[in-house]
N, C-alpha and C positions, 0 to 999 in steps of 0.2 A: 504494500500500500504506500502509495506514496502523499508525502506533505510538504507545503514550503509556507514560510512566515510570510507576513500579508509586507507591501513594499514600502508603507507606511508607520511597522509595527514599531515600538518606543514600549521600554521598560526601565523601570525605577528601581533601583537596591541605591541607596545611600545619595545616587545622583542618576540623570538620565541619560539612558543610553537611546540612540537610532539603529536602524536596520544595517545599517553600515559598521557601525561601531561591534552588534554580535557577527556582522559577516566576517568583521579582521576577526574577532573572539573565536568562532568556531574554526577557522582554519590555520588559525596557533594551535589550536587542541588537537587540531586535527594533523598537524605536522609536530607536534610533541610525542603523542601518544605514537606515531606510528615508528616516528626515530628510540623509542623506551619500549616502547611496551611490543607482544607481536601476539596480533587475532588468530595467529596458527601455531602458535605454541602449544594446543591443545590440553592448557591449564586457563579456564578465566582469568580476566583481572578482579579480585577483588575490590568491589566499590561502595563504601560508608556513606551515606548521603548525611550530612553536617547540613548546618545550618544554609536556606539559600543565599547565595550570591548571584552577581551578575558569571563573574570567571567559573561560578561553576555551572550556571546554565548552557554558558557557552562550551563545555567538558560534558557534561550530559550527552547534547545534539552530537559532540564528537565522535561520542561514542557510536552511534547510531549509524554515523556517518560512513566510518569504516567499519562499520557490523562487529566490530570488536566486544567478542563472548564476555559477559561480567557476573559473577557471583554477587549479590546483597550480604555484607557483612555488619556486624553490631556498631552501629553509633555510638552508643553510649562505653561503648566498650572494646572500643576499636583494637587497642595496644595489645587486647591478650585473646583478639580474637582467634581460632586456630580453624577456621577456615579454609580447605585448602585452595590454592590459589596462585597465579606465576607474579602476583605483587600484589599491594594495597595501596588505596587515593580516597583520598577522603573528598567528597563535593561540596565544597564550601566550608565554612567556620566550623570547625570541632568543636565538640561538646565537654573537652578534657583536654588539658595539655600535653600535647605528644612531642617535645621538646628534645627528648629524650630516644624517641623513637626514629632513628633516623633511614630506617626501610618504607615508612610510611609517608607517601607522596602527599600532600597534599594544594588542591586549587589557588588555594588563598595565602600563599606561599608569598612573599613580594616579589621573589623572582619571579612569579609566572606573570603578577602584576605588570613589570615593568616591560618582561619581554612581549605582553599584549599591547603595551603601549605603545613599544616600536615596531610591531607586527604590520608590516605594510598590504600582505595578501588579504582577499577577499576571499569566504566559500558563496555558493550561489544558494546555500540555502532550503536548498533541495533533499527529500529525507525519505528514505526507501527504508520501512519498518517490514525487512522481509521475512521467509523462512527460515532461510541459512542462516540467520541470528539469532545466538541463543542465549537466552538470561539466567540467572540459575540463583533459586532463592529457598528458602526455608520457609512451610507456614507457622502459622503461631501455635498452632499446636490444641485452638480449641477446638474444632473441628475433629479430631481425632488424633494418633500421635502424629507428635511433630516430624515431620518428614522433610525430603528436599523437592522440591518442584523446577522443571524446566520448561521455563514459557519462551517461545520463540515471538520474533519482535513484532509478526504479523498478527498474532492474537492480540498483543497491547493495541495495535493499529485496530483492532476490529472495534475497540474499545474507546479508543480516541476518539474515532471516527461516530461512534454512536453519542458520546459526551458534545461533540461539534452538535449534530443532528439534531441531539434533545434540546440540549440549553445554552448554547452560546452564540453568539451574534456577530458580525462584522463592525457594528461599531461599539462593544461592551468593551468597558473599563474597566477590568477587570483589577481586586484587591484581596492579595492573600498575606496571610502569617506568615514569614521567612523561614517560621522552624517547624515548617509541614515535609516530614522526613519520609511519612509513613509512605510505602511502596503504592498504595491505592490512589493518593493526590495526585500521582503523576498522569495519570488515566483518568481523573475524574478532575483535572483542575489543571497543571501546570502545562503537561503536551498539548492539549486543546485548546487551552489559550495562546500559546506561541505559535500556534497555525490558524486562528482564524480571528483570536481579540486586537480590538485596534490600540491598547493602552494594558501596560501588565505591570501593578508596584505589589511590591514585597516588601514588606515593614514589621516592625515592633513593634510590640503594645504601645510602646510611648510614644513610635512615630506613627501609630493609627490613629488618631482623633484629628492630625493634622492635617491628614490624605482622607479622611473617608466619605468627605463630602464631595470629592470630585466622583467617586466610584458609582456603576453601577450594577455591576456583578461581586461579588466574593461568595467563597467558600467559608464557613462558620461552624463550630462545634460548640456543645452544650458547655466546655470547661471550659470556654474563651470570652463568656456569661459577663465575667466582674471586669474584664479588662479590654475587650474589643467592642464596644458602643458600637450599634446599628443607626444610621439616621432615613430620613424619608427620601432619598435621592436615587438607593437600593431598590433595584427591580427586579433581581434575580440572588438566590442565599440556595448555596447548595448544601447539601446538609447530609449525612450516613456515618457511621461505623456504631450507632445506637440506637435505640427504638425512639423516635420525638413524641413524646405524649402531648399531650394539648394543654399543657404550663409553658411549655418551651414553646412550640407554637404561638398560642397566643405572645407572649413576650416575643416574637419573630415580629410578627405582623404587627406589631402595637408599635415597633420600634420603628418599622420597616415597611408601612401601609401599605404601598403599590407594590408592594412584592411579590412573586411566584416563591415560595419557597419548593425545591427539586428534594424528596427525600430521597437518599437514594439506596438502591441493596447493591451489597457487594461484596466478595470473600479476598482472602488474601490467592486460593488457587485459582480463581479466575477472577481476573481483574475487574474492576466497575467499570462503567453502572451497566448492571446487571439487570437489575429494573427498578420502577421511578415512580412516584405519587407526587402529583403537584399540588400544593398547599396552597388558598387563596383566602382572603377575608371572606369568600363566598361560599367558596366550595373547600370540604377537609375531605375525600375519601379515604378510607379506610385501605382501600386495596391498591398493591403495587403493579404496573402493569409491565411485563416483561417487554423487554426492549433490545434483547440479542437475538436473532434468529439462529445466528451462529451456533447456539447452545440449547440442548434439551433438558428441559427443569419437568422430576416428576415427584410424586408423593410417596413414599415408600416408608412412611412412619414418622418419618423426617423430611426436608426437601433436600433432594438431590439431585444434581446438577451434571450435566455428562460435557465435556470439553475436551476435545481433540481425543477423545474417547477412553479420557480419565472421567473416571466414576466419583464424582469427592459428597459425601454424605456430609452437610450444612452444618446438622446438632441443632437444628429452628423447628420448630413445630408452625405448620401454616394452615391455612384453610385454602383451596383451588375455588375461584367461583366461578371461571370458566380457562380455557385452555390457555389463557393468556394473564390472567387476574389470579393474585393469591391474595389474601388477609395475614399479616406476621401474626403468630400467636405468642410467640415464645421462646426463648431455646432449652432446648434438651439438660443443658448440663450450667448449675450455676458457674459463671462467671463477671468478672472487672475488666474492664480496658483500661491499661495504662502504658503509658506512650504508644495510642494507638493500635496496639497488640491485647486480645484479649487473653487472661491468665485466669487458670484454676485458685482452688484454695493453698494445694502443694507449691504451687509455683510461689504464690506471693507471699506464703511463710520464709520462703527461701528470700526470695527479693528482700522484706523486711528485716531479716535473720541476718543479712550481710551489713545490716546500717544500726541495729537495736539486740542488746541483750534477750535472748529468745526466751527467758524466762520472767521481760516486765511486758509479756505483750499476748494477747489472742485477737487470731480475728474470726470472723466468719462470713460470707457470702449470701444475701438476701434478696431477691431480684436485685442483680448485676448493683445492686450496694456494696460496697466494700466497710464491715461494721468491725471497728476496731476497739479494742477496751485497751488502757495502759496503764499501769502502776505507775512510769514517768510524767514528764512535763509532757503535754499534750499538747503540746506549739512546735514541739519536736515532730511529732507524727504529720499533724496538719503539713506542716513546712513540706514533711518525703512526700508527701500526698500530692499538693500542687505544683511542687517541681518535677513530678512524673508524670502529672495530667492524669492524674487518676480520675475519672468523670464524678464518681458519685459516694463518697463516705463520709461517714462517722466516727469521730473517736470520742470515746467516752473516760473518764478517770473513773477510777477502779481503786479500791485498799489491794483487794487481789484478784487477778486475772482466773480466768477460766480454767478445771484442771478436769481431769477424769472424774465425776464424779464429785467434785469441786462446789465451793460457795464461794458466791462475787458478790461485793459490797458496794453498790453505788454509788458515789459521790454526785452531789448536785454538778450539774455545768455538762453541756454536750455541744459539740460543735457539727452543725452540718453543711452538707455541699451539696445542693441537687440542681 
């Protein structure tokens, strides 16, 4: 499938860049990567997606560009990632200092800076999302065990290409969070806007109030609530990795009146949007209407999805109202999303376990609540919570935590997040 950015197109990280400015940008990348790195080495490159930048969207398309096979590696955790892999590149701003780590490439390097600055070539911009390219990622593991997945670059196209179709525009202005990592944005938000929006900023919490009245598209999540204001200018709010009750909704629309809000489904083994309910001050339905032909979605206790003629069982319970229409009901197996990955109970004792004494803490899982009790300070817990983007918890203070068979003593004071 092929794509190219519109001839007009202009995006923001820090300052503005022209179509000319990612033209020099991808074909430094694109003559970087090919001088270092080699697509037939027949080990991926391993690739961290850090915080967005401009030099790393232009590393992105690079990649695309020369088909060059890449593994999805840990952000958060890059340095002791053991992946394997014939090298590692972080995409933008790291999430940790890797100072230290000096096998780990990274975009935002000054040298890559500087040599983009005197990078006199032009690419044409042109972007062939084919077979022969192959990406290679891990799910999250809620869906079933954690496994490896190999998606070739023409399924993300098939995906791109439905995200252009359903919700975006040639003249949308579009405005994302810079630290949208998760492997789904790129299919439901970042590629599709680089091929057909006429305007694309990526900002901070702190530089969004200053941008967001010029926007008319962004993508938003429920944990973006306290710090990403919506104003009335928003005509389109793309919205998925958790069920939107109608608290969040209405606080969309109240913020955001003229808006379409796009809910969208979607899994880590096959890319979004998968399918989509449009949200209006008028209309709410209930049901998502499939929007891949590409893909066979059936009922089999669960929803199950067949792609490239991998079988991947959801873990969602749905209702089918007709051959194209389901109603989400649920998922199979409690879980939390945090940093955009959903985790069991196991998992996030572990996650917790690395940052807190695992004897001042219990949690438990409650529709995709995360309920936490702690013998400590409870500003502690809050803090891991919204530095991970945990969507939805509670920690409560406790004399003592949960045990087998155990008595917990309450303390007045609870803090919630929904």
């Amino acid at each position: 499938m092929r794509f190219e950015c519109k001839s007009d197109i202009k995006i923001f990280h820090r300052n503005w860049y022209s179509r000319d400015d990612l033209a020099c940008g991808v074909s430094y990348w694109v003559k970087y990567l090919n001088s270092k790195y080699n697509a037939n080495h027949g080990m991926p490159l391993g690739v961290a997606h850090g915080v967005i930048t401009f030099s790393s969207i232009c590393c992105y398309l690079a990649l695309y560009k020369i088909k060059m096979p890449f593994t999805c590696i840990d952000s958060h955790n890059v340095g002791n990632d053991r992946t394997p892999c014939q090298a590692r590149i972080i995409l933008g701003e790291p999430f940790a200092s890797i100072e230290s780590k000096l096998d780990i490439d990274c975009t935002d390097y000054f040298l890559h800076g500087l040599a983009m600055g005197r990078h006199q070539e032009h690419d044409d911009l042109v972007f062939e999302l084919a077979d022969d390219h192959l990406i290679f990622s891990y799910t999250s593991g809620s869906t079933s065990t954690k496994k490896s997945v190999i998606t070739k670059a023409s399924h993300e196209g098939a995906a791109v290409q439905t995200a252009i179709d359903q919700y975006f525009s040639c003249d949308d202005v579009c405005l994302f969070s810079h630290e949208m990592t998760h492997r789904g944005v790129h299919t439901t938000a970042i590629l599709p806007a680089l091929f057909s929006a006429s305007e694309i900023m990526f900002v901070n919490a702190q530089e969004w109030p200053r941008v967001v009245t010029r926007a008319t598209h962004c993508q938003w999540f429920p944990i973006m609530r306290d710090y990403f204001k919506l104003t009335p200018n928003i005509k389109k709010i793309t919205v998925g990795g958790s069920k939107i009750d109608d608290e969040t909704a209405d606080y969309l629309l109240t913020h955001a009146p003229d808006a379409t809000i796009y809910d969208i489904y979607g899994l880590t083994e096959c890319l979004p949007p998968l399918a989509i309910r449009k949200l209006t001050t008028i209309a709410r339905p209930n049901e998502f209407k499939i929007c891949r032909p590409d893909l066979k979605f059936a009922d089999n206790g669960q929803l199950t999805i067949t792609d490239n003629n991998n079988i991947i069982k959801t873990g969602d319970h749905v209702e089918f109202v007709s051959d194209t229409d389901f109603k989400f009901i649920g998922r199979v197996k409690q879980l939390v999303r945090v940093n955009g990955h959903l985790h069991n109970q196991t998992d996030l004792q572990i996650l917790l376990g690395k940052n807190f004494p695992i004897d001042q803490f219990s949690l438990n899982i409650n529709q995709e609540k995360l309920i936490l009790q702690v013998t400590g300070h409870t500003d502690q817990y809050i803090e891991w919570c919204q530095k991970n983007y945990v969507e939805n918890f509670t920690v409560t203070k406790v004399d003592r935590v949960a045990t087998s068979g155990g008595i917990k003593t309450v303390n007045n004071g609870e803090y919630n997040v929904s």
